[in-house]
C-alpha positions as CSV (number, residue, x, y, z in Angstrom):
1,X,80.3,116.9,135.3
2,X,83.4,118.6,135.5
3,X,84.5,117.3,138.6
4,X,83.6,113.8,138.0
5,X,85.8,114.0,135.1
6,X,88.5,115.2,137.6
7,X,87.7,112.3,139.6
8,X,87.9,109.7,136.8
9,X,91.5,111.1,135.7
10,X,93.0,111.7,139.3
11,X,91.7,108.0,140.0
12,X,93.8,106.5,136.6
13,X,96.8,108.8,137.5
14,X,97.3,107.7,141.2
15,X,97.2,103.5,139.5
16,X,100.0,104.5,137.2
17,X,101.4,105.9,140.2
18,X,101.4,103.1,142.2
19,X,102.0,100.8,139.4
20,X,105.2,102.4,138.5
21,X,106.6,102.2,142.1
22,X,106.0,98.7,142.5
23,X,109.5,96.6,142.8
24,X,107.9,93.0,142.7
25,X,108.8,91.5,138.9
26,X,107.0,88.4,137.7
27,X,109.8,85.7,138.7
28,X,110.6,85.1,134.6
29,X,111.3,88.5,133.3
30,X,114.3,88.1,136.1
31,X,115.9,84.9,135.1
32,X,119.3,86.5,135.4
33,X,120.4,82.7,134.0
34,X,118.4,83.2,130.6
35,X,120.1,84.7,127.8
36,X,119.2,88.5,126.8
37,X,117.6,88.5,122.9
38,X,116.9,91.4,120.9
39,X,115.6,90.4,117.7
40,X,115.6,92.6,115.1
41,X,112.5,92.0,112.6
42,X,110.2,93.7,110.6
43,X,107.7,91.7,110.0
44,X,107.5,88.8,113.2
45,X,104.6,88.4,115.7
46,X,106.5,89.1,118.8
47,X,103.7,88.0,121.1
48,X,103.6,84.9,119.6
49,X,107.8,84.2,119.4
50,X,107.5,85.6,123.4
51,X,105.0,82.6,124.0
52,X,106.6,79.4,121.9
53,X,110.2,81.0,123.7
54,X,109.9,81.9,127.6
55,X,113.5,80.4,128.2
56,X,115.2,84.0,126.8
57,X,115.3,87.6,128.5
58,X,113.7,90.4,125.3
59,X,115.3,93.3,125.7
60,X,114.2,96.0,123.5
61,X,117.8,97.5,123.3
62,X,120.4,95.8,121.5
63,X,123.4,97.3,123.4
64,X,122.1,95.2,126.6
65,X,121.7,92.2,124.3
66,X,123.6,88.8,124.8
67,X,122.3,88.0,121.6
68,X,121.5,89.6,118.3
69,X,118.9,87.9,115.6
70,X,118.3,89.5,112.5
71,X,115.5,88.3,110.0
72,X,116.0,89.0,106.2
73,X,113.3,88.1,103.7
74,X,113.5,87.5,99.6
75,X,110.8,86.1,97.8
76,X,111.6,82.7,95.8
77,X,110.9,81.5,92.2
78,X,107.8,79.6,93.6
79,X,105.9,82.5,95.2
80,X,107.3,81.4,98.9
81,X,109.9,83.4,101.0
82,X,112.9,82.4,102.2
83,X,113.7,83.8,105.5
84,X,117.7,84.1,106.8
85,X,118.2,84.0,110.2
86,X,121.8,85.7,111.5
87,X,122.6,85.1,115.2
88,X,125.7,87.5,116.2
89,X,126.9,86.7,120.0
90,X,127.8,89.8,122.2
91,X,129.1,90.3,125.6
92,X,129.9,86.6,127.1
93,X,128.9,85.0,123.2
94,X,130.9,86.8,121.6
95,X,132.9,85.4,118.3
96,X,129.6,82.8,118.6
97,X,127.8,83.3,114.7
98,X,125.5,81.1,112.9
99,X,122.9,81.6,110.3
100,X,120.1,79.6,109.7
101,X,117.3,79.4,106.4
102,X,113.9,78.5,106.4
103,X,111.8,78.8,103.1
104,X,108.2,78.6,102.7
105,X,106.0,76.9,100.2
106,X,103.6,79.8,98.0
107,X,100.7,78.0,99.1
108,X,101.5,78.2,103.5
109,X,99.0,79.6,105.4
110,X,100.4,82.3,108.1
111,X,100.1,80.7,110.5
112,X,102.1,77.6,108.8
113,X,104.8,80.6,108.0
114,X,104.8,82.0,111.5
115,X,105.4,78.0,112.8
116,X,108.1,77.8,110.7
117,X,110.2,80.6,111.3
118,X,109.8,80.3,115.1
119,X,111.0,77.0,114.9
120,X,113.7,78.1,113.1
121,X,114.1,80.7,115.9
122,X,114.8,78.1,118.4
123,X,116.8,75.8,117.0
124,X,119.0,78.5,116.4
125,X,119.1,79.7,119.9
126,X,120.3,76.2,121.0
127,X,124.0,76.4,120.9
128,X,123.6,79.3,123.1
129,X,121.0,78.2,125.8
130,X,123.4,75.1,125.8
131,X,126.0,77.1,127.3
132,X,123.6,78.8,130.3
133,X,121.6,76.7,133.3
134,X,118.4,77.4,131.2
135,X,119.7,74.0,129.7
136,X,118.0,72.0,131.9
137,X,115.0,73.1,131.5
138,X,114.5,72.4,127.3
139,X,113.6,69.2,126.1
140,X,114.5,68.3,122.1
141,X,112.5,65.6,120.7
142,X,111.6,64.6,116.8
143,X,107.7,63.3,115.7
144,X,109.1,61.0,113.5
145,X,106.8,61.8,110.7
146,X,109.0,63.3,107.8
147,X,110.5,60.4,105.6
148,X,112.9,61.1,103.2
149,X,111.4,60.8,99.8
150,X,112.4,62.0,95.8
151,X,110.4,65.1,94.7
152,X,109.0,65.7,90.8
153,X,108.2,68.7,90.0
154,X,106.4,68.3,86.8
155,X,105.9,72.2,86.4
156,X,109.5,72.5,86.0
157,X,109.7,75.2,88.2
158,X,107.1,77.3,86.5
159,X,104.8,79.3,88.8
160,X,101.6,80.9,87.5
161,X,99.2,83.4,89.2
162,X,96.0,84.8,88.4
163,X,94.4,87.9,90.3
164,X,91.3,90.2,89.8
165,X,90.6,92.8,92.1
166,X,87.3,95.3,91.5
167,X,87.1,97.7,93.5
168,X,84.6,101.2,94.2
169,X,84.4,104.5,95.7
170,X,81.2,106.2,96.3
171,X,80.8,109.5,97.6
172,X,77.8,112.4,97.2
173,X,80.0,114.1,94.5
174,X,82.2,111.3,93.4
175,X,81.5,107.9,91.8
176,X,84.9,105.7,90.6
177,X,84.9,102.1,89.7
178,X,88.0,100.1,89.0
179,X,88.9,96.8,87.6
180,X,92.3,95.6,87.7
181,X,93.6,92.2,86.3
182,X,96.9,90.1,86.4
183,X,98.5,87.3,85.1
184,X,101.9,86.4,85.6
185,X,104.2,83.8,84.8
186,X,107.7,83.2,86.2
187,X,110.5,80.6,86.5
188,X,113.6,80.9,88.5
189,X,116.7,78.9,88.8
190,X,120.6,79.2,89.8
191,X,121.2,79.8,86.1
192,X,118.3,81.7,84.9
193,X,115.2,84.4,85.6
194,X,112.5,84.4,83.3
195,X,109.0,86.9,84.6
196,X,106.4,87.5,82.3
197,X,103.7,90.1,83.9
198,X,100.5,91.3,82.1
199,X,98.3,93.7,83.5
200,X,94.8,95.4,82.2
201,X,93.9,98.3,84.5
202,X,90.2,100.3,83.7
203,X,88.8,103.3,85.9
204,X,85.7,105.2,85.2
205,X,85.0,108.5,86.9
206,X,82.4,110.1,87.5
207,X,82.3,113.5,89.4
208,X,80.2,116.8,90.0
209,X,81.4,120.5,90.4
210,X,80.4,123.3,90.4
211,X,76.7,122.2,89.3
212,X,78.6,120.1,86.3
213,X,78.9,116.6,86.2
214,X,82.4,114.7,84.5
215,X,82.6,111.6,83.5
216,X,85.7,109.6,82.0
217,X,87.4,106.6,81.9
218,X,91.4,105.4,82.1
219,X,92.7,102.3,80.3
220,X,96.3,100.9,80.6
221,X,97.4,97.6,79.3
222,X,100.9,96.6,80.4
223,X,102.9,93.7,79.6
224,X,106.3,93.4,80.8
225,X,109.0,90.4,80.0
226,X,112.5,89.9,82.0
227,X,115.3,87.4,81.0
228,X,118.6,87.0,83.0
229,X,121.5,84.8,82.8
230,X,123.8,83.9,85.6
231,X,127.4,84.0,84.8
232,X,128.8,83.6,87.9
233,X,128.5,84.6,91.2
234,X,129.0,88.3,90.2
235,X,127.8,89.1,86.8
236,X,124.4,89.0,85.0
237,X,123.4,89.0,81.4
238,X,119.5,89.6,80.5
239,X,117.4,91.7,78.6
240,X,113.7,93.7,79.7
241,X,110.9,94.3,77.4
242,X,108.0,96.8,78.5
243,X,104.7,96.7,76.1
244,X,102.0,99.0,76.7
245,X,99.2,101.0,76.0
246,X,97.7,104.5,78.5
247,X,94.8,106.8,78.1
248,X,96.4,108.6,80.9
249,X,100.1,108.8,79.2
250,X,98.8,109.4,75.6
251,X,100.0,106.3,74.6
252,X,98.4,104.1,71.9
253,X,101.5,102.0,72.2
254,X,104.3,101.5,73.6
255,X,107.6,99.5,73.3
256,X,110.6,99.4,74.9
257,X,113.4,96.9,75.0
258,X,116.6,97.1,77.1
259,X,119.3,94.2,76.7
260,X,121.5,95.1,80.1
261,X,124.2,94.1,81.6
262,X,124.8,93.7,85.3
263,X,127.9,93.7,87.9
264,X,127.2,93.3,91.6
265,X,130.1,93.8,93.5
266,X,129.2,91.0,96.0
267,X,128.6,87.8,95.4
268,X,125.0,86.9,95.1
269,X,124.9,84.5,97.4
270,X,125.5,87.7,100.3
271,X,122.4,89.8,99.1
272,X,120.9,89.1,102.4
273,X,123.6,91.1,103.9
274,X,124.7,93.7,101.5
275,X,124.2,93.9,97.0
276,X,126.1,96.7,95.0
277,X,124.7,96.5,91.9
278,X,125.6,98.2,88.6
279,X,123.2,97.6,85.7
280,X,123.7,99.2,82.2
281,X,121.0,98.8,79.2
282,X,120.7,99.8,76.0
283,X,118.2,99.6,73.7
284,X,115.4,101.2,71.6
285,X,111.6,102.9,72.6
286,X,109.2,102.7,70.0
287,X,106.1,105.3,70.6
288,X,102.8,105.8,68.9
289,X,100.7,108.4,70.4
290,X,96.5,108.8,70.7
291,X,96.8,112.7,69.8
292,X,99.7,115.1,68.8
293,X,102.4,116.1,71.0
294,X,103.9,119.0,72.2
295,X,106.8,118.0,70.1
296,X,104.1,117.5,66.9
297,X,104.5,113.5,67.0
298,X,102.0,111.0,66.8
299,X,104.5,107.9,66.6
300,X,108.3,108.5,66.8
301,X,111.1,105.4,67.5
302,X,114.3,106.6,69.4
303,X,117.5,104.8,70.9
304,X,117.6,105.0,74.7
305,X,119.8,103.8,77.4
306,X,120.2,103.5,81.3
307,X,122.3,102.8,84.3
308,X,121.0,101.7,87.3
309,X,123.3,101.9,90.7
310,X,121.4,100.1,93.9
311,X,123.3,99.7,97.1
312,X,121.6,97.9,99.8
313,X,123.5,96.4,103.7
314,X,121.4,95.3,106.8
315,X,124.0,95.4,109.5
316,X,123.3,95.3,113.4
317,X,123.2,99.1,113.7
318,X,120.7,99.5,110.8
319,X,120.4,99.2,107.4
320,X,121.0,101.5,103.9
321,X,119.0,101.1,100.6
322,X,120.0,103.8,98.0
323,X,119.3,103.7,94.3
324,X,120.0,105.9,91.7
325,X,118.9,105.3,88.1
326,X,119.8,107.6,85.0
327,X,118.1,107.3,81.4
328,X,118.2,109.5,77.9
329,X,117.5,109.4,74.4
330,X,120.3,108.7,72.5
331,X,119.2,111.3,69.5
332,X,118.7,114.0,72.5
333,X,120.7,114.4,75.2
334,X,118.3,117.5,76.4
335,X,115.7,114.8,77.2
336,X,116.6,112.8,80.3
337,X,115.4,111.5,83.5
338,X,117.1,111.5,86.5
339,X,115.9,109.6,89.8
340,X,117.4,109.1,93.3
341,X,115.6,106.9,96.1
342,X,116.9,105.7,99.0
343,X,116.5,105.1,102.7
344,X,118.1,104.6,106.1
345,X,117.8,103.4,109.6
346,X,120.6,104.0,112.0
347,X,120.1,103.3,116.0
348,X,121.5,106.2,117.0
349,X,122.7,104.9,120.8
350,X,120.3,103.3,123.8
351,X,116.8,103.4,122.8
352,X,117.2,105.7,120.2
353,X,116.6,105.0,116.6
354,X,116.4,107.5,113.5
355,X,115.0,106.5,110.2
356,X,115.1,108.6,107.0
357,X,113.9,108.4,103.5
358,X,113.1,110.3,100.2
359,X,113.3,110.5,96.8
360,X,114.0,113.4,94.1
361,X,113.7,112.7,90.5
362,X,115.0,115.6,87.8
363,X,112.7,114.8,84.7
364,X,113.0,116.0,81.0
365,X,111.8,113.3,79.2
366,X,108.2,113.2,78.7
367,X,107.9,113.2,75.2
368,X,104.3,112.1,75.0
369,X,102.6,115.4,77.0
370,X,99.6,115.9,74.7
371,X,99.6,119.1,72.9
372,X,97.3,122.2,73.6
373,X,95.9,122.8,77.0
374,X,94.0,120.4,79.1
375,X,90.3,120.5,80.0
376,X,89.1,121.0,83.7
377,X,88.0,117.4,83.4
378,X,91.7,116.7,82.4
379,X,92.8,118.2,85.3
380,X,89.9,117.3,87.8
381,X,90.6,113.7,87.2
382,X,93.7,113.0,86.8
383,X,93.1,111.7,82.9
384,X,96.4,113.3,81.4
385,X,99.9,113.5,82.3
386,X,101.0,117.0,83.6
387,X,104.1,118.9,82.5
388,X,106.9,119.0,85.5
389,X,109.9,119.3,85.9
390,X,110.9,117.8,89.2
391,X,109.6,115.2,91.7
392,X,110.0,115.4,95.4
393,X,109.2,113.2,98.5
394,X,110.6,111.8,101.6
395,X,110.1,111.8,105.6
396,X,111.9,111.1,108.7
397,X,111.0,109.2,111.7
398,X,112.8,109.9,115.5
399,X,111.8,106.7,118.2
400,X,113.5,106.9,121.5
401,X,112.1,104.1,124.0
402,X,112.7,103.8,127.6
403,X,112.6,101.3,130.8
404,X,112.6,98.2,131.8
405,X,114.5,96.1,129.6
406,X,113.0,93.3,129.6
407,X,109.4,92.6,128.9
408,X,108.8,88.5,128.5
409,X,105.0,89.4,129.6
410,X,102.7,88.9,127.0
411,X,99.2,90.2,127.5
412,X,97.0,90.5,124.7
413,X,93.7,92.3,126.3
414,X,92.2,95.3,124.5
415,X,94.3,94.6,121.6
416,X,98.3,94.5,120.6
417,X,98.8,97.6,119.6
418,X,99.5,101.3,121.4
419,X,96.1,102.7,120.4
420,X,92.5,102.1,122.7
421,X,90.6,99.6,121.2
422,X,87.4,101.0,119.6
423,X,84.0,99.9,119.8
């Protein structure tokens, strides 16, 4: 057995072998007349941009690049995206930049999205393939079929959404059912941002140790309102209010209200490429408890205020998003909250990228901790909030990628991804 496993594996590693020594390229990936691409994306199906595109080189390093596309997503005040589209010439394009949008309707299938944005893709990449041979090989026509026409809305820009989602977990010693349910309601313009979310969230439990048996259930209601007014293309005005009720946080109910101020350093109409926001609230929390807390409350009403500091840029050599958000009660300065969250993606030089992010959060605030000490159910379950002082996470990810620079081949068998397909 052993040896026909030896057989099997010396067998693979001599066709790698060979493979690897072969010189012979498929004629396309070495047009030396079509442009090098790298496009920098998240969230695009390559295979299907390399297939609706063969007249550009992909290189998968953006230093041999003749061309640089960058995608940028934000979700509109219908539900759809709008995708931004930056094209920054390099090497014989340099000083050549354009930027191109194409938005979405909410109700687009994925594929209709994925149609879109590639078309945008190559329209794009016309003033540049204009200036190579690969010219003569495009054709540009126009169906004919969209007529110019005047469009009612008679929602007036009002989008609504309803969503249920049940779900279950069964396992020998644990049984968990969940029901979660939504409704929103949102309207966005150039002048104003209106969001109403509501929220009803119930979990039973059901679990066995240690020959006993625990059963429980969570309950959070949540309703949450934003308002903001544009004054400008750098300030804000608006105010948030956050209604709710928790098993979980000991919260019979819950009420906060924030009127806020914010100051973004860019203009708006730039948050694609960079946003320095400073927001500042102030307001009030109104708390009534389900049992007595460590602090012997069972409803208390306190002034509270936060700032909020988000900087965000998606450049060429990565992209930065850092926020840090401060909040205390105005009666005690002892009770506070302190949070810091951020990420950051740098390539680092050829092939080599390094990502990093992490958060850490100082709290002293949680004023509804229930008194006394909790049960093992408590505990076991998750039902109750637990005392801490600190919160901690992060990671960090190291890619380095070698080769051939280009790969236009696109070959879909045994799947897309890195891994063996499993049957």
């Amino acid at each position: 057995m052993e040896r026909q496993i030896y057989l099997i594996f010396a067998f693979t590693l001599t066709i790698v072998v060979l493979k690897a020594q072969e010189t012979t390229e498929p004629q396309d990936s070495l047009r030396k007349n079509a442009i090098k691409l790298f496009i920098d994306c998240d969230y695009c199906d390559m295979n299907h941009i390399r297939r609706e595109i063969p007249y550009v080189n992909y290189v998968r390093d953006i230093k041999e690049a003749q061309l640089y596309l960058r995608e940028t997503r934000q979700n509109t005040g219908s539900g759809g995206r709008e995708y931004s589209y930056f094209f920054f010439g390099q090497d014989k394009f340099v000083g050549l930049k354009d930027t191109l949008v194409y938005i979405s309707r909410p109700d687009d299938t994925r594929e209709h999205q994925r149609q879109g944005r590639t078309n945008m893709i190559k329209m794009g990449l016309m003033r540049y393939v204009a200036r190579t041979p690969i010219h003569k090989e495009i054709i540009i026509s126009h169906d004919g079929k969209q007529q110019q026409e005047e469009v009612i809305d008679k929602w007036n820009n009002w989008v609504f959404e309803l969503e249920t989602r049940p779900r279950f977990e069964w396992e020998e010693t644990l049984k968990e059912y969940t029901f979660w349910n939504s409704f929103n309601a949102n309207k966005v313009t150039p002048e104003w941002k209106l969001e109403f979310d509501f929220s009803h969230r119930y979990t039973k439990t059901k679990y066995i140790y240690d020959d006993s048996t625990y059963a429980a259930t969570k309950i959070q209601v949540q309703f949450e309102n934003l308002i903001v007014k544009s004054l400008g293309p750098h300030w804000s005005v608006g105010a948030k209010t956050e209604l709710q009720t928790s098993t979980f946080n000991n919260c019979k109910f819950q009420a906060e209200i924030f009127p806020s101020i914010e100051y973004n350093l860019f203009p708006y109409s730039e948050s694609t490429h960079h946003q320095l926001r400073f927001l500042y609230g102030i307001g009030a929390s109104l708390n009534q408890y389900n049992d007595t807390t460590i602090y012997e409350k069972i409803k208390e009403n306190l002034p509270k205020h936060q700032l909020q500091i988000a900087y965000e840029v998606q450049e060429k050599w990565g992209g930065i998003n850092v926020s840090l958000e401060g909040s205390n009660y105005l009666n005690d300065f002892s009770k506070y909250r302190l949070e810091l969250d951020g990420s950051i993606s740098i390539r680092i030089l050829k092939g080599l990228s390094f990502s990093i992010r992490g958060g850490v959060a100082k709290i002293s605030d949680q004023l509804s901790l229930v008194a006394g000490d909790l049960s093992e159910a408590d505990i076991l379950l998750q039902l109750q909030e637990l005392a801490t002082a600190y919160r901690i996470d992060g990671g960090i990810t190291l890619t380095y990628t070698f080769g051939s620079i280009f790969n236009n081949i696109v070959n879909p068998r045994f799947g897309n991804g890195r891994r063996m397909m499993r049957f």
